[in-house]
C-alpha positions, 0 to 999 in steps of 0.5 A: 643361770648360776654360775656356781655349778662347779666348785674347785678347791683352792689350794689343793690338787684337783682332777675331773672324774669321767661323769655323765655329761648331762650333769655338772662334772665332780671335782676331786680333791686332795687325797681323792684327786691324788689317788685319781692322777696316780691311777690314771698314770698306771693306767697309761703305763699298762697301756702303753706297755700293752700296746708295744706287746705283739697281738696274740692269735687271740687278740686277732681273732678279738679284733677280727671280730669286732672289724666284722661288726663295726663293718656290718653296722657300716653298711646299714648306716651306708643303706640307711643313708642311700635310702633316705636319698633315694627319698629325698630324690623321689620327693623332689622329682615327684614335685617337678 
């Protein structure tokens, strides 16, 4: 396989963008990469503002109700992972 899958500019300022990652990442140069790191440094700013704010009512019930979601999708995952060893425990014991 060639070793050439990614090219980085020399002498200029260079960032990744987030991509696929099944597939060679681009590299931004120059003014793009600039633009890039000044956007993502905005970015961290505007978060690490947001995150010093007190929730909201709002923001609570977001979060709530993500919680339940994440929550219930746990618990099939848990069953799911109970069942298969229920299985596995069957097989082995069927065997004995």
């Amino acid at each position: 396989m060639e070793n050439n899958l990614f090219n980085f500019a020399a002498d200029e300022p260079t960032a990744l963008a987030y991509t696929d990652f099944s597939m060679p990442a681009p590299v931004l140069s120059g003014e793009a990469a600039e633009e890039f790191i000044k956007n993502m440094e905005e970015v961290e700013k505007r978060v690490e503002e947001n995150s010093k704010k007190p929730k909201t009512k709002e923001d609570l019930r977001k979060e709530l109700e993500f919680k339940k979601v994440l929550y219930e999708y746990e618990e099939r995952e848990l069953n799911n992972l109970k069942n298969e060893i229920n299985n596995l425990e069957e097989l082995l014991n069927a065997d004995a």
